[in-house]
N, C-alpha and C positions, 0 to 999 in steps of 0.2 A: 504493500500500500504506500510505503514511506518514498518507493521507486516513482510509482506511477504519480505521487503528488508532485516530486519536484521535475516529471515532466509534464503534468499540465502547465506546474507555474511557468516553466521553461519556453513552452510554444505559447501560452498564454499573452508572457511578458514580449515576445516575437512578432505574432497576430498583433498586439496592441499599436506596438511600434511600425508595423507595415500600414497598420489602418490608418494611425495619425501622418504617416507619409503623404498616402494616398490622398486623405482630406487635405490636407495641403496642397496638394495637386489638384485637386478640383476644385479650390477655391480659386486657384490660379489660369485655370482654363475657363478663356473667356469667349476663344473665337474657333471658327475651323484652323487657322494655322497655329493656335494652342494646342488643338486636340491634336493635329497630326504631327509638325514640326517642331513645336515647343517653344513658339514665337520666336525660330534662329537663334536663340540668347544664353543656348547652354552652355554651362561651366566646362571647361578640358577634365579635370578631375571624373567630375559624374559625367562626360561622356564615355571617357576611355573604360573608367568602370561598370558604365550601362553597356557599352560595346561587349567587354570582356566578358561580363556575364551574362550576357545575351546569347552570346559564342559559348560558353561553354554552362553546358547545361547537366544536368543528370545522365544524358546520354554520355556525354563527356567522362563523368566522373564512374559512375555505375557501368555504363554499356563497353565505353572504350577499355576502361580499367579492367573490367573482366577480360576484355580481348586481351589483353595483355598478357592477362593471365594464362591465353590459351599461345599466343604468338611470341611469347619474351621481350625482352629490350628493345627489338628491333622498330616498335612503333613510335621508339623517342625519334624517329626521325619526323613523325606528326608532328610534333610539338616544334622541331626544328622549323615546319616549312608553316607552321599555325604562325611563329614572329615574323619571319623573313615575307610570306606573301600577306597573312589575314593581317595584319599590323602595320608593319614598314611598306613593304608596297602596295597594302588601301590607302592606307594613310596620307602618306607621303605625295604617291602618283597617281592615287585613284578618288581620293579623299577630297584633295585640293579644286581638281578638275571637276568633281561631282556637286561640292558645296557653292562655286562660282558659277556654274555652267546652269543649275536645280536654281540657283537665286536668279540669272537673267530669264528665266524660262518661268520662272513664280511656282513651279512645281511640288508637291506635298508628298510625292509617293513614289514608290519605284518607276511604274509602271507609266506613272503621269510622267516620270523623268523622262522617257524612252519617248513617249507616243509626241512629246512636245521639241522634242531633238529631231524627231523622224517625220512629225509632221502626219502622225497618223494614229487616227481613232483605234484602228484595228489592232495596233502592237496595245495598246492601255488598254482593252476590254478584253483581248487576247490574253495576254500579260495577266490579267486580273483573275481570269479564268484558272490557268496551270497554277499560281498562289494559293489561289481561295481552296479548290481541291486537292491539289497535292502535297500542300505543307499541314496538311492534316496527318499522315503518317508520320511525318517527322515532331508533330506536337502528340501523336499519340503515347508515341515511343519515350517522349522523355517524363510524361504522366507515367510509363510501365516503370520507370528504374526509378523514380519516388515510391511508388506503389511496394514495389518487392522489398525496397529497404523497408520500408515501413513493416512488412510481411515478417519479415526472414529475424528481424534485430528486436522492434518492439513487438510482435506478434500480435501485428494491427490487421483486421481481415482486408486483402489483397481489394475487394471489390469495393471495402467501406472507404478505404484510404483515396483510392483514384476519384470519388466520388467527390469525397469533401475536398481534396487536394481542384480539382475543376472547377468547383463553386464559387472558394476562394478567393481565386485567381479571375475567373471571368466578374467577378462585381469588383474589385477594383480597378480593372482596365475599361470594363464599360466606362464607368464613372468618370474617372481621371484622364483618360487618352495616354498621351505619348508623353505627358509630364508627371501621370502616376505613373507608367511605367518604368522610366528615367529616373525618377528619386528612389522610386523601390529599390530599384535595381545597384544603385550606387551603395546602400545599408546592405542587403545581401551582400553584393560582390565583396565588400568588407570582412561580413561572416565568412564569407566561402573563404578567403585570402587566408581569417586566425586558423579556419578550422582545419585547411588542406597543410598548413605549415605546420602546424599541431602534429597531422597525422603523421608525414614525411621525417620529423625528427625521431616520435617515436618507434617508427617501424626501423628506420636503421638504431638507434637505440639496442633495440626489443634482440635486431639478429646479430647484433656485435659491432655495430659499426656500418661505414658506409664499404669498406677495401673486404671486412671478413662477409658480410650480407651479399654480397655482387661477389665475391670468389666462388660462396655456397651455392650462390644461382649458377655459375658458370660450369658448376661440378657436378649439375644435375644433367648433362649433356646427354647421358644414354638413358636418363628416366624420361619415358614418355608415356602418354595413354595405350592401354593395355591394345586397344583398336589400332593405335596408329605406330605400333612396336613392327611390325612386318612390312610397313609400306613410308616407311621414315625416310628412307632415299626416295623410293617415289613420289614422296611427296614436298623434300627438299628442307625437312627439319633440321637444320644442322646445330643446334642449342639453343637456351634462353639469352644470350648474350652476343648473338651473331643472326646475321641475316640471314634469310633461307636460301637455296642451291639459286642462283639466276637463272632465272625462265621457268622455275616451277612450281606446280597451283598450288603451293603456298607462296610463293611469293607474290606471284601475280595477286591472290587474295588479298595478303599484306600493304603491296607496294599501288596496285592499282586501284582496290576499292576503299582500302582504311588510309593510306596515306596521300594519293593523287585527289582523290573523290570528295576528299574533305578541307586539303592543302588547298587546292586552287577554286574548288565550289562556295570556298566562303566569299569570293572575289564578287558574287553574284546574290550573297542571300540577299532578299530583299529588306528584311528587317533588321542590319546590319547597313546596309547603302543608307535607306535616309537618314539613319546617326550622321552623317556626312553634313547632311542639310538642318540639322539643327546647330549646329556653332555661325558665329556669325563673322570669322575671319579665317586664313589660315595661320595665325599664330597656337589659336587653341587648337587644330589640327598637331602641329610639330609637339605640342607641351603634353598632346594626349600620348605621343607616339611613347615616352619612356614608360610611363604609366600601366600603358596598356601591353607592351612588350613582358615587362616583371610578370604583371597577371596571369597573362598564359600561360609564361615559362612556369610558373608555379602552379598555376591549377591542373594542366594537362603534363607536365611533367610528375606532379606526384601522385597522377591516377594510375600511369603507367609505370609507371616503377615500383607504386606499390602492390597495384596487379599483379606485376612478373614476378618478384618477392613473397607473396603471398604462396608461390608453390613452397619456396627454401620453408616456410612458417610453417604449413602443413605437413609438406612431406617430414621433417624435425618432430612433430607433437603426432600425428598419427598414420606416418606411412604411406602419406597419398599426395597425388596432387593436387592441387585446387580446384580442377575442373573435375576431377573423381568424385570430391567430395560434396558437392554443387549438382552432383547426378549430368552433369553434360549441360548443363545451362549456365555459359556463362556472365549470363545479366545479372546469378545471384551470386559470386565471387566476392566483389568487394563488401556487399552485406555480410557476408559469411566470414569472410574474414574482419569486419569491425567486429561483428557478437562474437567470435571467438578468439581475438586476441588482446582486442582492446575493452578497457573496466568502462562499467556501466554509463558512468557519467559522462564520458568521451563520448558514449552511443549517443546521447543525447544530442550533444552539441555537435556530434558530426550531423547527428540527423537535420538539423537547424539548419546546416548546412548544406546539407543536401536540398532540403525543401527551398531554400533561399537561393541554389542556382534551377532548380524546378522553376519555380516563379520567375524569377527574373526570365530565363527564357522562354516560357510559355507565353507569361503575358506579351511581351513581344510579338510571337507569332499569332497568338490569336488576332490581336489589334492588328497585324497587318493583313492578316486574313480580314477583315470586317475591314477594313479603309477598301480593301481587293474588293469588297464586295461593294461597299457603297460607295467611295469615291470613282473606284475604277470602273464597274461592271453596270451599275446605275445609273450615275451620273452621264455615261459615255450614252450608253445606248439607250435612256429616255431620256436623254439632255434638260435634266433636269439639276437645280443649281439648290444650295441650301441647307436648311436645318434639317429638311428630308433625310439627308443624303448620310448626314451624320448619325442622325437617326436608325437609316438602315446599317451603316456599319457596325449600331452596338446589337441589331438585329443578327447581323452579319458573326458579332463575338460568339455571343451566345449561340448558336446555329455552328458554328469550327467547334465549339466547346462539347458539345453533345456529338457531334460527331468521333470527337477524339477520344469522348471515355468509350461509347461503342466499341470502337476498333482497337480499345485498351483491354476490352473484353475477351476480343474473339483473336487475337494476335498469335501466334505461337511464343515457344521462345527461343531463348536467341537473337532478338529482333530488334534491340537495342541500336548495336552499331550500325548492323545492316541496314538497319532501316532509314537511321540518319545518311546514312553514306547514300544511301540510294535518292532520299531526297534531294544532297548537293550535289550527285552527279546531274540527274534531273534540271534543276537550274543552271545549272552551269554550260549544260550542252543547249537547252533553251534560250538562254540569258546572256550568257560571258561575250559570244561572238559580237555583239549588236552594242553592247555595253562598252567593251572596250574600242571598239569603231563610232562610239558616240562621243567618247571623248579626245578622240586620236587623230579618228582619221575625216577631215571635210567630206573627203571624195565618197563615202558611206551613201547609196541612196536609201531611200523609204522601201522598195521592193526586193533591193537587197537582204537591208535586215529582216523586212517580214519573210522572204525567201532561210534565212539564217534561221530566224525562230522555231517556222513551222517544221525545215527539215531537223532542226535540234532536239524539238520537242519530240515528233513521235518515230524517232528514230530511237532515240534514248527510253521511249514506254517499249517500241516495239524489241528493244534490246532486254530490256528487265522480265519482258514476259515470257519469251522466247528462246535468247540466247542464253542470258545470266543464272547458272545454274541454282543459285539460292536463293532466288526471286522468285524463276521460272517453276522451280517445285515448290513454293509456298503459295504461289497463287494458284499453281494445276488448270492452266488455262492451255497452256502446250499440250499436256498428257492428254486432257480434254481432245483438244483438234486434231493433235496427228498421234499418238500410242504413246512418245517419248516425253520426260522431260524436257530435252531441249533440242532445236530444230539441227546445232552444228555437235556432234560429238565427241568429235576430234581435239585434243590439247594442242592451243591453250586455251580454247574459244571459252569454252561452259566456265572460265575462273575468269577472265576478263571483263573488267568495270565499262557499262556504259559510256562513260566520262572519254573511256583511251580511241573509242570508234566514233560516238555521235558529235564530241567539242572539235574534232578536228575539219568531220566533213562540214558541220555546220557553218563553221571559220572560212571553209574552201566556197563553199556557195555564197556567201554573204559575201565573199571579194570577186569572185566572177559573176555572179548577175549585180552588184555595184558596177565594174567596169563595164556592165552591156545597157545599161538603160542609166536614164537621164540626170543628170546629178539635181540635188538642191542649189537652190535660186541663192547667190550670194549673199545679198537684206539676210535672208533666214540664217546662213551661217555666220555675218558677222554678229549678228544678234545670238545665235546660242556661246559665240566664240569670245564676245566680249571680257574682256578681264581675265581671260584664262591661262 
């Protein structure tokens, strides 16, 4: 009883402190460019920490961290390309360009950013559309890896958790917009920052240090799963502390879906881009770039270290590996390893911690899901202007939020990472071509990048369904129309990320039917081009 009081007070005192954020945020939102942009006048501090924690979410910490556990060390190379592209070159190259280019164009949203560069309704309703339904997998997934901790640590029921964990979270972003979102987000990301360095000291602590902890993972080279003990070459396991064989579906797993798919897919989330357009120079851009660099390195850096680490701690205490003892699911690793290595109290305040990159990134997504819906998808095609529109968007929250816990329901597991990965390849083979030719390149035309988008978009569903073997058997929509999982057999096709086939052809079409049809009208490009 004495347990379960001081975690009520604990989320109590949490909830309290989120709500009076929030009311603060809603006192402060006055207009549609409140709700959406944050009146351009956000601080560098709470951007870089709204970005961070937006970025990195439960899926991050739970879904990735688990992989970790199943992959080794080798995903610190995420965490390497998370500074170098989602940071330094948003920021810096992509950041600048997007907050100057977003203010000449008066833009509020991704999508409005694209269609008022390109000069075209169809890319923002379009645009609005792939958002509003398909980053619902990706908000489901990170309500699943709150859920399971909640499950696995406090022996909170799995369905009650995702539940109230959605409620939450959709009535303070209806409310507040992108300025509740924003301040929440800055108080969590603070939590996540004590609670993941907490974690990261003790866990080398706990195995001896940082040299004796990482020599003990390096010495587990011939312990692997009792299934993947005969097919270790074939499958290019070569240790927890080295990369797998090059060219094989582990690696390509490794390298193309958890590292490329999410390394260069942040370049395009949507609810990540308008952060861009809420500061109102680029000075707070460069002052966010230190800020937000440490964050990452530290939240996604001691997911995966401690994931991979997590076997040295099991196999030590009872013989097994982490994914043994998890039963083959490794979304519930890093849960499994808090309740079993770490004291009570720590469960708490990691959970705090957890639940406060839950939120920060959900909220995020839903509110950009609901702007997709009523700014982009509304407003566009009943050209209709106003408090409607904002109106529909919290219509729009609520409506992503019920969809998300459904599919939190019915998900398999394992679906954590996968599923994130699969949403930023998704965007990025939609998105990334058209984005980065909107602020690069003049010669870009309007038919071009819609040419870009559409071949990106459903080349990348037709690839997840089809080709991607851990997609394509979880949806059973191939086995369905032709007998097999997937339509190509042959290695390395069935381990190969959407991201490596659809971003490049989509790149190649957006620059060859740009060079065949008519550029934009000069006026228009000195006008997106001004200041930039």
């Amino acid at each position: 009883m004495n347990d379960l009081l001081i975690l009520s007070i604990v989320v109590l005192i949490y909830l309290v402190i989120t709500g009076y954020v929030g009311y603060v945020a809603w006192r402060r939102t006055k207009t549609a460019d409140d709700y959406l942009v944050a009146g351009r006048e956000t601080h560098p501090f709470i951007m870089a920490l709204s970005y961070g924690a937006t970025f990195i979410s439960t899926a991050a910490i739970v879904g990735f961290g688990g992989t970790a556990g199943v992959y080794g060390m080798g995903l610190l190379w995420l965490t390497f390309l998370n500074i170098l592209v989602g940071i330094f070159i948003a920021f810096v190259f992509f950041g600048k360009r997007t907050r100057k280019m977003g203010h000449n164009l008066r833009a509020l949203t991704f999508p409005e950013f694209l269609s008022r560069r390109y000069d075209s309704k169809f890319i923002q309703y379009f645009s609005g559309l792939v958002i509003f339904f398909g980053m619902t997998l990706y908000a489901s997934v990170v309500l699943i890896g709150m859920a399971r901790f909640a499950e696995t640590t406090l022996k909170i029921d799995y369905n009650i958790a995702l539940v109230v964990l959605a409620v939450i979270v959709a009535l303070y972003v209806i409310f507040g917009g992108i300025r509740g979102v924003m301040y929440t987000d800055a108080v969590q990301g603070t939590i996540m920052f004590v609670g993941m360095f907490i974690l990261l000291v003790a866990t080398y602590w706990m195995l001896g240090g940082v040299t004796d902890a990482n020599q003990a993972l390096t010495n587990l080279v011939n312990v692997v799963p009792a299934k993947a003990t005969a097919t270790a070459t074939a499958t290019g396991f070569t240790g927890w502390t080295s990369m797998p064989a090059l060219g094989s579906p582990f690696w390509w797993t490794l390298v193309s879906t958890l590292i490329l798919g999410v390394g260069i897919g942040v370049l395009s989330q949507p609810q990540l881009v308008v952060r861009f357009m809420t500061v109102k120079s680029n000075r707070e851009l460069n002052r966010a770039v230190l800020v937000g660099g440490i964050f990452i390195l530290l939240m996604t850096g001691t997911a995966f270290i401690v994931g991979a680490l997590s076997n040295v701690y099991f196999y030590e205490t009872v013989g097994k590996l982490a994914v043994q003892v998890v039963n083959g699911n490794a979304d519930s690793i890093i849960p499994a390893f808090i309740t079993a290595a770490m004291p009570l109290w720590f469960a708490y305040i990691f959970m705090i911690a957890l639940l406060s990159a839950a939120m920060s990134t959900l909220s995020a997504q839903v509110h950009t899901q609901g702007t997709a819906l009523g700014r982009d998808i509304y407003e566009t095609v009943f050209n209709k202007k106003g408090g409607a529109s904002v109106m529909i968007a919290r219509l729009g929250i609520a409506i992503a939020m019920i969809i998300a816990v459904i599919m939190g329901f019915i998900l398999p597991a394992n679906i954590i990472a996968v599923g994130t990965s699969m949403w930023f390849s998704i965007t990025a083979a939609a998105f990334l071509s058209m984005y980065v030719f909107a602020l690069f390149w003049k010669g870009c035309t309007k038919t071009g990048a819609i040419s870009g988008l559409l071949v990106g978009t459903f080349l990348s569903l037709f690839w997840l369904v089809f080709e991607y073997k851990k997609s394509a058997e979880a949806l059973g929509i191939a086995k369905a129309l032709t007998g097999q999982a997937v339509l190509t057999t042959s290695l390395p096709w069935p381990t190969v990320d959407p991201i490596v086939v659809a971003l490049p052809v989509a790149l190649v079409v957006t620059i060859v039917v740009s060079l065949l049809t008519k550029k934009p009208s000069e006026e228009h490009m000195e006008k997106c081009f001004e200041g930039v």
